[in-house]
N, C-alpha and C positions, 0 to 999 in steps of 0.2 A: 784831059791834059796829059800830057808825054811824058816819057820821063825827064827828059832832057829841063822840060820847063817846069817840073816839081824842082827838082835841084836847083833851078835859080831859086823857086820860091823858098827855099827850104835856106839855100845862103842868106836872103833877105830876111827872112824871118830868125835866125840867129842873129845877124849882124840890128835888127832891132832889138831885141829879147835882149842882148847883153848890153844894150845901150851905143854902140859903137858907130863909131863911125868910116864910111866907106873908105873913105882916103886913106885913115890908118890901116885899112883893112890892107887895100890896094898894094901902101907901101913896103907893107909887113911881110905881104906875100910875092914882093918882087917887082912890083907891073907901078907905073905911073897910074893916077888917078881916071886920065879920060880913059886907058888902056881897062881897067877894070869896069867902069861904066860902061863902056861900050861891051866887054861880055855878057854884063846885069841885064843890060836893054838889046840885045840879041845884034849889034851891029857886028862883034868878032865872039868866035865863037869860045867857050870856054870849053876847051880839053881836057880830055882824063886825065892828063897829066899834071894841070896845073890844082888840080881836087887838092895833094896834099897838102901844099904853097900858102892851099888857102884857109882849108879847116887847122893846120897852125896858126896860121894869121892869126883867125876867130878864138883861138885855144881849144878846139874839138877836137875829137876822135874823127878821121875821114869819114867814116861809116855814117855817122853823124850829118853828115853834108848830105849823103841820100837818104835818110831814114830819120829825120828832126821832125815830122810831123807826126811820123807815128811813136816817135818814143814819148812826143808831146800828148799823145791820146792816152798813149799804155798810164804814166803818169797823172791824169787825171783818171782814169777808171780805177787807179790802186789808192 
């Protein structure tokens, strides 16, 4: 897997974990609902730019957006 497509995974896996839902995600962070969906499911591409748009949306730290799986390991190995 790429990185490109950890960081969706990594968006999804927050946007579950805190319970959320996409739409408020989507709206939170600027973008209409299909407009977000379609960067999740690879039809438009999600930008470096819109990374901070969105780990506010979520309430994360950007850094967070690329590295949620492994802070998710470090915390269970401590």
């Amino acid at each position: 897997m790429g990185d490109y497509e950890k960081m969706l995974d990594n968006i999804r896996s927050i946007i579950n974990d805190k319970g959320m839902k996409h739409s408020v995600v989507a709206e939170r962070a600027g973008f209409t609902p299909q407009e977000f969906s379609n960067m999740m499911n690879g039809r438009k591409t999600l930008r470096a730019e819109y990374i901070p748009d969105i780990a506010k949306a979520m309430r994360v730290d950007p850094n967070t957006v690329y590295f949620y799986e492994e802070y998710k390991r470090e915390e269970k190995a401590s």
